[in-house]
N, C-alpha and C positions, 0 to 999 in steps of 0.2 A: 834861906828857906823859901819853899818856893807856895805860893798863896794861891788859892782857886776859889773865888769868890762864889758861893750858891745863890741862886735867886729861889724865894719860893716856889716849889712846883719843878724844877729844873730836873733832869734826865742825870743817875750818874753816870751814863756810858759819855755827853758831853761833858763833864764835867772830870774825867779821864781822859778827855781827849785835850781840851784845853793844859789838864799839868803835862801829858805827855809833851804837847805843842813846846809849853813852857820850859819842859826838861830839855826838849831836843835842843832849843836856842842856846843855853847855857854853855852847851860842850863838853859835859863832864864827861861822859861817855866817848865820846871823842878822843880827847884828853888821856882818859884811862888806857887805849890801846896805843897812843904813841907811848906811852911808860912802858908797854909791858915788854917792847923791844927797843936798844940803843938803836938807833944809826947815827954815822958819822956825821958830823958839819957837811962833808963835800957830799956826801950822798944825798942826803937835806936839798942841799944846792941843784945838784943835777936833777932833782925831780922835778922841783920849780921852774927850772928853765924848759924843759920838757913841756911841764906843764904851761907854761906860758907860749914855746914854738906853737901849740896843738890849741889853746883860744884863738889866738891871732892868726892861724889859719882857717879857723872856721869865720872866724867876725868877712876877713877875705872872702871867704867863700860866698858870704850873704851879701856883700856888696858885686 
């Protein structure tokens, strides 16, 4: 459960912004859309690699 401390006086548009903050760390929402479709192991896999060729040319790119 996720907790959002109020201070007296406090604003609730931050105190929305704060569990939003809080919610997005979590990853449930995240989480919820890799379930709502399988992919395979290998497809899994080849994204990662992908994704990993396309950092490691950028980090290149800055050096």
């Amino acid at each position: 459960m996720i907790i959002v401390p109020l201070k007296e006086g406090d604003n609730i548009e931050r105190a929305l912004k704060k569990f939003k903050r809080k919610f997005e760390k979590t990853g449930v929402t995240k989480e919820l859309r890799n379930r709502q479709a399988f992919s395979k192991p290998s497809v899994k896999k080849r994204k990662e690699k992908i994704h990993a060729i396309y950092v490691q040319q950028l980090q290149q790119a800055e050096d």
